[in-house]
N, C-alpha and C positions, 0 to 999 in steps of 0.2 A: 656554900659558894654564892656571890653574887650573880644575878644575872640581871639581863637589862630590864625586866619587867618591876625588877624592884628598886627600879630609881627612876622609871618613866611615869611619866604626866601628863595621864592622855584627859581630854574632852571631849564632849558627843558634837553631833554639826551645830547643834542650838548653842550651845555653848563657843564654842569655836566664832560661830557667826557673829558672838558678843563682842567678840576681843576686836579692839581699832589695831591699826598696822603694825604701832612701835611694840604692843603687847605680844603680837603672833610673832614678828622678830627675834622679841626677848624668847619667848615658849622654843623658838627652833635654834636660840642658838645655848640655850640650855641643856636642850634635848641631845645637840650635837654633842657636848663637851660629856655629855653621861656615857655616850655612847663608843666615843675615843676613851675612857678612863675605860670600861667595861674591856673591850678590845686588848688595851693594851693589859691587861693583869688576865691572857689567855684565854678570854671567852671569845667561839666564832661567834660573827656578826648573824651569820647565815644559819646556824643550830637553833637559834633563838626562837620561840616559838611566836613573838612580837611581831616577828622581821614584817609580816604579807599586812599585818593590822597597820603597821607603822611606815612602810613604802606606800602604802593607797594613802594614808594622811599626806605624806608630801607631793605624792599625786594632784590631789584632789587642793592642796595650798599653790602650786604652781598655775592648776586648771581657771582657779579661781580670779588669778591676775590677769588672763585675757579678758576677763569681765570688770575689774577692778580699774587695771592699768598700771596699778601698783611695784615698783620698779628697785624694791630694794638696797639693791647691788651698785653700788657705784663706781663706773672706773678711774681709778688715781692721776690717771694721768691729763683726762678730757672732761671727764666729769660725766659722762652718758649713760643712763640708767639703766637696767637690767631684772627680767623677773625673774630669772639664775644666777647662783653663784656658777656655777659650770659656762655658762655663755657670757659673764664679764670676764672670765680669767681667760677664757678665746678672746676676746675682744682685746686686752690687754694686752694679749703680744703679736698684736698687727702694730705696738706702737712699739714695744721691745724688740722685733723681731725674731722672737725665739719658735724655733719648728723642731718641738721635740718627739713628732712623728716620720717615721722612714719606711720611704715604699724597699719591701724587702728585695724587690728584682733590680731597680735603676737605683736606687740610694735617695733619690728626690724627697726631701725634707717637706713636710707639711703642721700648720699650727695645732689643725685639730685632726682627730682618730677619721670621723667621717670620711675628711677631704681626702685622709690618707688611702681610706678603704673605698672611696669611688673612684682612687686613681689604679689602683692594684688591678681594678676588674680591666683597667684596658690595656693592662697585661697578660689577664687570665681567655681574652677572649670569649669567654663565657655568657653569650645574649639571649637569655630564658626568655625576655619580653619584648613581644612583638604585635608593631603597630595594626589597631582592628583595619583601618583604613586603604595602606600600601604596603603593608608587609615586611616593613623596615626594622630588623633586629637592634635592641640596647641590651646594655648587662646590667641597666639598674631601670628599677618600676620608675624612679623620681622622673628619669631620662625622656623613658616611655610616653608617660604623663604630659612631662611640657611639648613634645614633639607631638603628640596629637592633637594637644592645642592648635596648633596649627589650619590643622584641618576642620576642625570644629569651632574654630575663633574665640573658644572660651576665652576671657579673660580674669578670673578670679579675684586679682588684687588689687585692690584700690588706692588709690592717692588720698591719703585725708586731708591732703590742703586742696584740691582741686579737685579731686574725684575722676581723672584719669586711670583705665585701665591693664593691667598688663597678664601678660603668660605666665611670670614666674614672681616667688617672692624677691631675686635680689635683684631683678628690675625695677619694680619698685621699689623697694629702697635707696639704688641706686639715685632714680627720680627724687625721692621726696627730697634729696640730701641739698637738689638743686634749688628747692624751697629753703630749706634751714640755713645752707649755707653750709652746712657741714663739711667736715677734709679732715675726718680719722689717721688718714694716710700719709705719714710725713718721713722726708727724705731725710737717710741719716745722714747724709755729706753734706745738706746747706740748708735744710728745716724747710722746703718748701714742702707747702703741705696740698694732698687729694682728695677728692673724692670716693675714687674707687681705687682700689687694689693694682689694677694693671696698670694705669695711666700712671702710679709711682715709677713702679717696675719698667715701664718703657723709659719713664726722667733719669732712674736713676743709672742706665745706661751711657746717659752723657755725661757721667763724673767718668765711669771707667771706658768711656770710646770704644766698647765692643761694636764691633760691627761685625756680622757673622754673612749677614743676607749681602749679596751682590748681583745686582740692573745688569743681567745678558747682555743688552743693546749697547750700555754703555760703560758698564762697570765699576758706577756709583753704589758706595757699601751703605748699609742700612741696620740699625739697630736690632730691627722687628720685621719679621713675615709679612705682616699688613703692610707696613711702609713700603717695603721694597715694591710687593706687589701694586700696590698706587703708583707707585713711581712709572712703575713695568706700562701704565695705561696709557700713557703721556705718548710712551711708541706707538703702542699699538693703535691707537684710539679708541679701544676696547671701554666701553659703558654698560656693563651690568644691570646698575641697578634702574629700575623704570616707575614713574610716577603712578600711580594708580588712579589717578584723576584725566592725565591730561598725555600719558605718555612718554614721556619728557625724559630723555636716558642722565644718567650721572654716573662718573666715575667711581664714587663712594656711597658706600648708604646712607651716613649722618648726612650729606649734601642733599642726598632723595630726600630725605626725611624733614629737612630743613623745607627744599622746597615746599614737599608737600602741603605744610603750613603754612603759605601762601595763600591754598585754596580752601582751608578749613579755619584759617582765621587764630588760629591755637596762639599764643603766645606764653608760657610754660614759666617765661622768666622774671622774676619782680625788682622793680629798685628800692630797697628798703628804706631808701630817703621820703623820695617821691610816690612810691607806687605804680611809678609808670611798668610795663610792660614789653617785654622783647622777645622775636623770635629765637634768639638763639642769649646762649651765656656770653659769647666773644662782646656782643651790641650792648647788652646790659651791661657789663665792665666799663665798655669805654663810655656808656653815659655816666655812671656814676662820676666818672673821674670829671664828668662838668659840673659833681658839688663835691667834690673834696679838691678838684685843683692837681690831682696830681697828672704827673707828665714824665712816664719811665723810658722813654725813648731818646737819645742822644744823638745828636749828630756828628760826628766825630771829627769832621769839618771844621767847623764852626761853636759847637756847643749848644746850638739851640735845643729845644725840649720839644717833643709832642706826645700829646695826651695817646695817640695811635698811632702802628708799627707802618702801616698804609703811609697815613701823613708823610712821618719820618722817611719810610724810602722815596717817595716823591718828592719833598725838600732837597735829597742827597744828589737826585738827579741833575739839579741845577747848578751842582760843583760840576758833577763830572761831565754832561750835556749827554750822556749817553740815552739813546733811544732803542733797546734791544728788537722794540717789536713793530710789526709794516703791516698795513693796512694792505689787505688780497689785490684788494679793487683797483683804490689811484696809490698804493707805494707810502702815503704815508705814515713818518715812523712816530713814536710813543714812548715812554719811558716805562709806561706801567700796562702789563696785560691785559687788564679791566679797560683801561682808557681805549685801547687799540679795540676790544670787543664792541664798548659803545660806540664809538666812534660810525664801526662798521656797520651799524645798525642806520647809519644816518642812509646807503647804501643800498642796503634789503629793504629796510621799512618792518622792521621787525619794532611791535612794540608790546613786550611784554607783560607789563607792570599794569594793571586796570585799578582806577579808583573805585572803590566798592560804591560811592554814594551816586554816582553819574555816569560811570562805566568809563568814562575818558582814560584810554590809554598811553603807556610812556615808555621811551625805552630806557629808562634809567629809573630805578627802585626809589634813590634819593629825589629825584625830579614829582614821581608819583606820590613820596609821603608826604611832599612840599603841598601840594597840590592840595593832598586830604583835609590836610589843615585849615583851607580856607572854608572847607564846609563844616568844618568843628570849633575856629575860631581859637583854638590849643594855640597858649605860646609857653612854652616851657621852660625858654631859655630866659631866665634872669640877671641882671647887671646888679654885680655884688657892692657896685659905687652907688647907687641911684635907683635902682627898683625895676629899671623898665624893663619890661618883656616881648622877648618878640619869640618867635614862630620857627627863626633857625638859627642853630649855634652860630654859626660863621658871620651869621647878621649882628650877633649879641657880643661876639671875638669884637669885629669889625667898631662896633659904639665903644666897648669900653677900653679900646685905645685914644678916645676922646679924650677920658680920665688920665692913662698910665703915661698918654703922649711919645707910644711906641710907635715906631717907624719901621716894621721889619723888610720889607719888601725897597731895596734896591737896584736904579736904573744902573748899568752896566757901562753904559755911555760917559757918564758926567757924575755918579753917584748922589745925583736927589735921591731922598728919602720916602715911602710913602705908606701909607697905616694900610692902603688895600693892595691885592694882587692886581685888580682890573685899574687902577688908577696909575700903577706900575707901567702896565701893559700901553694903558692908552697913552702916557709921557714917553715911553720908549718909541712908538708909531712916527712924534715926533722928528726925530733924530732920523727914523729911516727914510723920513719924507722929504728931509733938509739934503740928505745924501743925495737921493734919486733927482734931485731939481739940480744941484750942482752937477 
């Protein structure tokens, strides 16, 4: 009878260490096929007296690619590498969608064995490990582990593009994806694609309009727990999360978290044009869109475009003239939340924005990065007719209607034309001055 030791082809480490990538490839996927032919003509895999010799080689070839970096395995459909065939064929059906694992108690489908078996335990109740710290039971060691974290601030895993820390591995990865660019995750109803796994799952709620969660107060439905429960804050005025610098409450933790990078200066996110950098992904999108040009926002009015959702709802307001929001103080109203904020700043004297270089405070963020500027000299905004640069978009908008001989901004009175908002403003003054004298 054949067995598998008479058709394997083993190597000592010296030898093994000889062979370049494509070679150790070709040796394992040889190996494989001898061992499926073996198999299938009734030899067990496990009777084999090879099997312990021959599981530490692949052991010790897996071991060797956290040192290598060597990645094999590629997936068909993204192209992202892998030092397992077992962890590309996971990775591929986060894009198939296929979850041919079932928790045996709820039904609940999951892609790989793992996720299936970490979700079972919080079925079984079963929490062997407990926190050295405060004495907080889990049913899994992995649980244990990052929850201590906590307490001991380890952070283990690193960012290789920036050397940021985190608690867990899919944190980090999470992170780095913000560097690559990366978005594994794509909707099967209209291909937009994510980053992470849930931010799919909560989109792809708005093709099927589940709304499960419903606002007590008001009875606004909600896709998502999290959602509703933000919504739910807006009543109560309830702010959890708090800065750790400065105090500072927020309704959400991505908003603490934002701010907090205020006071540490972090900026996490890059424009692959320019290089420039931003506190948040929302800021980097919309600069980028001032070197590609584009402009996804419609007015449905009118048809105008804006590069930003902000812009466009503040444009819409000058159809309707509506001003939802009043100023505590003297009454006055606003179109936009933010404007009604600043505004009331004028008020208190609240300025919260400080120039790192002078300390000169502002109450507006955009006021303050205006400001920075002049002790760094940055004009980043370029006129794509003629070169010149200046220091703010709206100033760079504003020139190169010189070129385009765009007139967007019209008086309401007489309908003159004018390339500025303030040019607008101050022709309309005008007409109300001519009024009040008659």
């Amino acid at each position: 009878a054949v067995t598998f030791e008479d058709v394997a082809v083993n190597f000592t480490k010296d030898e093994w260490a000889l062979l370049n990538p494509s070679q150790k490839k070709l040796h394992r996927d040889v190996m494989w096929e001898n061992f499926t032919n073996v198999t299938a003509i009734g030899r067990n895999w496990k009777d084999q007296q090879v099997e312990d010799e021959y599981k530490n080689l692949r052991k010790n070839i897996r071991h060797e690619r956290t040192h290598t970096g060597e990645k094999p395995y590629v997936c068909k459909q993204c192209g992202k590498g892998f030092s397992t065939h077992s962890y590309c064929k996971i990775h591929e059906r986060a894009h198939t969608g296929e979850k041919r694992y079932v928790c045996k108690q709820c039904g609940k489908n999951f892609i790989s064995r793992s996720s299936c078996q970490k979700h079972e335990q919080t079925h079984s109740e079963n929490k062997h490990y407990t926190c050295k710290q405060c004495g907080k039971a889990f049913s899994m060691h992995s649980n244990c582990q990052t929850h201590e974290r906590t307490h001991t601030g380890e952070k283990p895993y690193i960012c290789k593009h920036c050397g940021k820390a985190f608690t867990t591995h899919s944190y980090c990865q999470r992170h780095e994806r913000t560097h690559m660019g990366e978005k594994p995750y794509v909707c099967k109803q209209c291909g937009k694609a994510f980053s992470t796994h849930s931010s799919r799952q909560i989109h792809e709620q708005t093709h099927t309009e589940e709304k499960h969660y419903i606002c007590k107060q008001c009875g606004k439905a909600f896709s998502t727990h999290r959602y509703c429960q933000r919504h739910e804050r807006n009543h109560t005025g309830e702010k959890p999360h708090l800065c750790k610098q400065c105090g500072k409450a927020f309704r959400t933790h991505s908003h603490c978290k934002i701010h907090e990078r205020t006071h540490t200066g972090e900026k996490p996110y890059v424009c692959k044009q320019c290089g420039k950098t931003f506190r948040t992904q929302s800021h980097r999108k919309t600069h980028e869109r001032t070197h590609t040009g584009e402009k996804p926002y419609i007015c449905k009015q009118c048809g105008r475009a804006f590069a930003t959702h902000s812009s466009c709802q503040k444009h819409k307001s000058t159809h309707t003239g509506e001003k939802p929001y009043m100023c505590n103080q003297c009454g006055k109203a606003f179109s936009r939340r933010s404007e009604c904020k600043v505004h009331e700043r004028i008020h208190t004297g609240e300025k919260p924005y400080v120039c790192k270089q002078c300390g000169k405070a502002f109450g507006t963020q955009g006021n303050c990065q205006k400001h920075e500027k002049t002790h760094t000299g940055e004009k980043p905004y370029v006129c794509k007719q003629c070169g010149k640069a200046f220091t703010r978009h709206s100033h760079c908008q504003n020139h190169e209607r010189i070129h385009t001989g765009e007139r967007p901004y019209v008086c309401k009175q007489c309908g003159k034309a004018f390339t500025t908002h303030k040019d607008c403003q101050r022709h309309e003054r005008n007409h109300n001055v001519k009024t009040l004298c008659m």
